[in-house]
N, C-alpha and C positions, 0 to 999 in steps of 0.2 A: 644182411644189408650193410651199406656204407653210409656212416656220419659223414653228412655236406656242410649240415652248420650246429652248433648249438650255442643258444643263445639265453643269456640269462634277462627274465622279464621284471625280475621284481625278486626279491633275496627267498622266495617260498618257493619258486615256477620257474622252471624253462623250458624253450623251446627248442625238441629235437628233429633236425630234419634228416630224413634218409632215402639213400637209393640204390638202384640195384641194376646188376647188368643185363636182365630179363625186365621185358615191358610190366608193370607192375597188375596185379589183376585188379578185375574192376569189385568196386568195393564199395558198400552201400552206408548213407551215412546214419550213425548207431551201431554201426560194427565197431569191435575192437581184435585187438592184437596181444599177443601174449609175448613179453619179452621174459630172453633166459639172460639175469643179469650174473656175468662170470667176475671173479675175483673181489666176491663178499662174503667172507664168511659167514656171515647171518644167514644171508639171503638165498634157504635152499629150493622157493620156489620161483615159476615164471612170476611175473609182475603184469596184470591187465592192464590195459591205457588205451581209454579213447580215439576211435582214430579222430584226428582233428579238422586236416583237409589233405586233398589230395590233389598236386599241381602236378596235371599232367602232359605240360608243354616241358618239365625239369624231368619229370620221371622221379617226383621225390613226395614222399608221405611223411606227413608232419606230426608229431605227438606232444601234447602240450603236459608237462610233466609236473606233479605239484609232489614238494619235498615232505616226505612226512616219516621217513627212515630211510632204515642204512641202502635198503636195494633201490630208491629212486635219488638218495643223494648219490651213489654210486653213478646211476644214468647222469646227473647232471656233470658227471667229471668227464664222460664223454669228451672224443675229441675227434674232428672231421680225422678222415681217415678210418677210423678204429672200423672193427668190424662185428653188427649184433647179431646171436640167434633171436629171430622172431618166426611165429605162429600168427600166419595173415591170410583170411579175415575170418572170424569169428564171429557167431552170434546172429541175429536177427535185427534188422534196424528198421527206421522209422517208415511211414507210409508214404509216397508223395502224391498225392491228391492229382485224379484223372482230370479234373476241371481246372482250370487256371484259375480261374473267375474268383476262386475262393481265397477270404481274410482269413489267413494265417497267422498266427505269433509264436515265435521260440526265445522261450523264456530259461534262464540262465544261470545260477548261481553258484559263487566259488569257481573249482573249477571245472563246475558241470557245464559252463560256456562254452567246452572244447567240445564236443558234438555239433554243438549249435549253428558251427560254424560251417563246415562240410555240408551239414543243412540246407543254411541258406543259400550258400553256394548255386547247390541242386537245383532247389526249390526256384531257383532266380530264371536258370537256365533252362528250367522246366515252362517259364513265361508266367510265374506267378511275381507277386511284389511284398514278399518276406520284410514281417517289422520285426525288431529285436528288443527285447526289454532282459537285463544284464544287472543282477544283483551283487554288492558284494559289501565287504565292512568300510573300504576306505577307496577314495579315487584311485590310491596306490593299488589297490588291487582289481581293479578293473582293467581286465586283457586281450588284445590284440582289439581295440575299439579303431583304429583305422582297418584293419581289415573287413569288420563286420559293419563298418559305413560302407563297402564295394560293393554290399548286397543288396542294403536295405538298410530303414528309418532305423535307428536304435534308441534307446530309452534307458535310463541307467537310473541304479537306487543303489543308496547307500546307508548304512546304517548311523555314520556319523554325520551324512548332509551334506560330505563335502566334492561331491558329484550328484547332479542330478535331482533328483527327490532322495526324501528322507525319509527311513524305514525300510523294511518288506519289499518284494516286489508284489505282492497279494495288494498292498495299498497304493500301490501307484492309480494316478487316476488316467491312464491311458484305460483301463478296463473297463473306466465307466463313460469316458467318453466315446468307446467303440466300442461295437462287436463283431465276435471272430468268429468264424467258421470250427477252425481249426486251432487248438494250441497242441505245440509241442515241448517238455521240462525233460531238463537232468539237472541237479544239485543235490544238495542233502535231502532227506526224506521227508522234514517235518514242513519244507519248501515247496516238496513235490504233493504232498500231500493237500496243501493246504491250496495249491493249486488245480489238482485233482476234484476236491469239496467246491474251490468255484464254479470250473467248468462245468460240472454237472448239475450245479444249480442254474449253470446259464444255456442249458442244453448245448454244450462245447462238445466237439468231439476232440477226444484230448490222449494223445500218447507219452508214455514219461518213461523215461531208461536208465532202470537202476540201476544201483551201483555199488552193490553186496560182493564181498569180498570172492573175487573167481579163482580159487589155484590151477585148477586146470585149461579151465576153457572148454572143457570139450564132455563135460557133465559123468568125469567118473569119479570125482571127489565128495561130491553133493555139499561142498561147502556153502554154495548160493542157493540152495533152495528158499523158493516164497511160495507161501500158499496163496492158490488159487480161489475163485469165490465158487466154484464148487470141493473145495474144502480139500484140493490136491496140491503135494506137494510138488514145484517144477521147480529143474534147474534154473538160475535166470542166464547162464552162461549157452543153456542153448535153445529154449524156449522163448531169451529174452536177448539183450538186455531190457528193449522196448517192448511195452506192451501196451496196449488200450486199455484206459484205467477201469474199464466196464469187465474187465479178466480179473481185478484185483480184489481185495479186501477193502480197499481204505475206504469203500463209499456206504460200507454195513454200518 
């Protein structure tokens, strides 16, 4: 695929857009993609990454990128032009509800926001009315928030106050003054977790898409395996990344 833009959001995150000279296939949001990042020494595996959204009036799939070593600082020196191997689409993604009718929420943290996005997208176009609740440490790191206004309500926490409410997104009080049909999470685990233990006290039906390190993709590494609440061990790279949290442990 060909770099159209890449754009740096915030000195951790950027965003890569790319595309290709074949119609892109269709691609369900919760999937991801395996990049082969060339000319890093380190870096001898693919790189997983959320797909983030998919505009397909450009023909271009967007990967929102957060810097945490050599093979994603690498992606960020990207430059339109260059050309990436990727592995597109991968994996198993979220459910989009047969009924419109239904209160949804996609809840967000770090840069587990970049699903969420492609989501609501979906979910909008599907004739439903997607609210978004978006966690992170500082209003600097709250990302792409005009885009995830095109969808739907959003609702933003912060852990220093300085967007939105302050704390957790578990303690925002959108949760107590509504209820959802439906929630959907990706961020760290102890987020999804704790959001998992709500929903299921609020008889939520709730899917969350983890985010265990994939080398493969394609389940013959068995680096992502999570056990099962029948006590088996699944890839999450092809079983998952989403799953309905009633598949998992966390609610034993």
């Amino acid at each position: 695929m060909k770099v159209t833009e890449n754009r740096c959001l915030h000195k951790n995150y950027c965003l890569l857009k790319l595309t290709s000279d074949q119609t892109l296939p269709e691609m369900i949001p919760g999937q991801f993609v395996e990049v082969r990042v060339d000319n890093s020494p380190t870096t001898f595996l693919r790189r997983p990454i959320s797909i983030n959204y998919i505009d397909k009036e450009t023909n271009e799939l967007w990967l929102l990128i957060q810097l945490v070593g050599d093979g994603t600082r690498k992606m960020a020196e990207y430059r339109p032009g260059d050309i990436i191997n990727i592995i597109l689409p991968l994996g198993n993604g979220f459910t989009i509800p047969e009924c419109n009718t239904e209160k949804v929420l996609l809840i967000g943290g770090g840069v587990g926001t970049a699903p969420m996005l492609y989501l609501g997208a979906i979910l909008k176009s599907a004739g439903l009315e997607p609210m978004f609740l978006l966690g992170a440490r500082s209003k600097e790191d709250v990302l792409q928030l005009e885009q995830f206004e095109q969808f739907g309500t959003v609702y933003v926490t912060t852990e220093d106050g300085s967007l939105g409410e302050k704390g957790y997104v578990t303690n925002h009080s959108i949760l107590k003054a509504q209820h959802f049909d439906r929630i959907y999470t990706c961020g760290p685990k102890p987020m999804m977790v704790a959001v998992a233990k709500y929903a299921a006290s609020e008889s939520i039906t709730c899917e969350v898409s983890l985010e265990n390190t994939m080398a493969c993709g394609i389940g013959a590494c068995l680096c992502c395996v999570e056990k099962d609440n029948e006590g088996h061990h699944v890839c999450v790279c092809t079983e998952g990344p989403v799953f309905n949290i009633n598949k998992l442990t966390w609610l034993n």
